[in-house]
C-alpha positions in Angstrom: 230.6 93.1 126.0 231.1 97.0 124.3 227.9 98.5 122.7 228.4 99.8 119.5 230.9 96.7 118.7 230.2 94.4 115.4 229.2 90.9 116.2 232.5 88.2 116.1 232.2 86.3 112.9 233.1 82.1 113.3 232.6 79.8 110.3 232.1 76.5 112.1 233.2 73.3 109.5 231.7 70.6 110.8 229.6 67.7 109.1 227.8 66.3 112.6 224.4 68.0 112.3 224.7 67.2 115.9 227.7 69.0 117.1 226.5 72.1 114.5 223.4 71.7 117.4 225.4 72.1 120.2 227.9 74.5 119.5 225.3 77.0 118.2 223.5 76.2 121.3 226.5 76.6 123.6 228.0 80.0 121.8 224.1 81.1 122.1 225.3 81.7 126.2 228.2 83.6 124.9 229.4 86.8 126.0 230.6 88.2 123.0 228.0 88.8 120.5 228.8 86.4 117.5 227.3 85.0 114.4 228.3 81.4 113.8 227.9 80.6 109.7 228.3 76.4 109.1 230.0 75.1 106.4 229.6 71.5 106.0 232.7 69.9 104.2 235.7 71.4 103.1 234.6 72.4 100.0 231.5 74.3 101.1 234.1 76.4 103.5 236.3 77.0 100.8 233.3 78.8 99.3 232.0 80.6 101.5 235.6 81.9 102.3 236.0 82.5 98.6 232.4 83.9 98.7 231.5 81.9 95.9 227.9 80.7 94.9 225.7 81.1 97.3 228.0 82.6 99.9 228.8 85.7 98.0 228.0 87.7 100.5 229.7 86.0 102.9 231.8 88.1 105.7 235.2 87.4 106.2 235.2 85.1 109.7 237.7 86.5 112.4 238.0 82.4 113.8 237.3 79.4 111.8 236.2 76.0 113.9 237.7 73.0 112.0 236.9 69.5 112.2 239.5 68.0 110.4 237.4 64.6 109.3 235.3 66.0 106.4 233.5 64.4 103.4 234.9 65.8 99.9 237.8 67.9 100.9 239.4 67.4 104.7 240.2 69.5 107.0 243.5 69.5 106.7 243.7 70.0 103.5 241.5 73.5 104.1 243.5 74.2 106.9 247.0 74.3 104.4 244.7 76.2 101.8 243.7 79.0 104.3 247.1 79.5 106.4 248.9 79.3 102.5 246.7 82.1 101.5 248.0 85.3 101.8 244.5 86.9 102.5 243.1 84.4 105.3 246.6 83.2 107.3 245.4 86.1 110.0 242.5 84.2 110.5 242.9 82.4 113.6 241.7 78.6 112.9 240.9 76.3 115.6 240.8 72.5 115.3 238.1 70.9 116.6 238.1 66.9 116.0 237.4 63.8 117.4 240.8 62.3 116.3 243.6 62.6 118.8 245.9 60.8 116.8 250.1 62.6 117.5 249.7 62.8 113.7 246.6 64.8 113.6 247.9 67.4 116.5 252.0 67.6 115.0 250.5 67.7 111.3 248.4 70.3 112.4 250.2 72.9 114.0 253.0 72.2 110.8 250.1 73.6 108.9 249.8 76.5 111.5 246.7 75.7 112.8 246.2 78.3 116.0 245.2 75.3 118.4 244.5 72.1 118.7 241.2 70.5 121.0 240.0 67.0 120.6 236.3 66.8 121.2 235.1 65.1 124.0 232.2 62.7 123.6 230.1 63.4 126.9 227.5 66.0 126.2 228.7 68.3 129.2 232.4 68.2 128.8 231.6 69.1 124.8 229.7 72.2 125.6 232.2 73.4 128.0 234.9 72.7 125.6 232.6 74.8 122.9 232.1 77.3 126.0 235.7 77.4 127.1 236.7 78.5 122.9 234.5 81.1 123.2 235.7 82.5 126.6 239.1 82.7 125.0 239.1 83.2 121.5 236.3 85.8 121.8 236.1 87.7 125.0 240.3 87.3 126.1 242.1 87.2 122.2 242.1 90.4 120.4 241.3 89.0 116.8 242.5 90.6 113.4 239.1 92.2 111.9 240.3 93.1 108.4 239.4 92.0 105.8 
């Protein structure tokens, strides 16, 4: 990790209080310094990338962590709304769901999504799923930080 670097920025939108748990606690290990901001449902992402309400403050994430199964807005339909917009398609957005459905994954990357990872249920393989997105996306991918 560089001194003197800013922290990587990752909205997480996930409604499992319980995957929220264990991805902060597996990108807590990380290399790359981060700060991981949770956005419960769709609409609450669309906010806080909007910075509207109480995310007006909100920085502009350089990865977004998708679960595409969300209460009031889904996924996928944030996932068209951010790769459609011309100020947040840089943003790298990684899906991170349960479903494995060919419909999910093809649907998906037709929307541009930047990858596709089906969570696994066992406790171990999850974190080193959570682990292995952060060893890529943040210490091999040079990310667009504009904003």
């Amino acid at each position: 990790m560089s001194q003197g670097l800013a922290p990587i920025e990752i909205l997480l939108v996930e409604d499992s209080a319980g995957d929220v748990r264990l991805t902060r606690e597996a990108l807590s290990d990380a290399r790359v310094r981060n700060n991981l901001h949770v956005a419960s449902d769709g609409h609450e992402a669309m906010d806080f990338l909007g910075r509207i309400g109480a995310f007006s403050t909100a920085p502009r994430p350089d990865l977004i962590l998708l679960d595409l199964n969300l209460p009031r807005m889904s996924g996928r339909e944030v996932l068209e709304q951010v790769k459609r917009s011309e100020q947040w398609r840089t943003i790298p957005v990684v899906i991170l769901t349960t479903s494995a459905a060919e419909e999910d994954i093809d649907r998906s990357y037709r929307l541009h999504a930047n990858c596709y990872i089906t969570k696994p249920v066992d406790l171990d393989q999850f974190l080193r799923v959570v682990k292995t997105i952060d060893n890529f996306w943040l210490a091999v991918v040079k990310l667009p930080r504009t904003g």
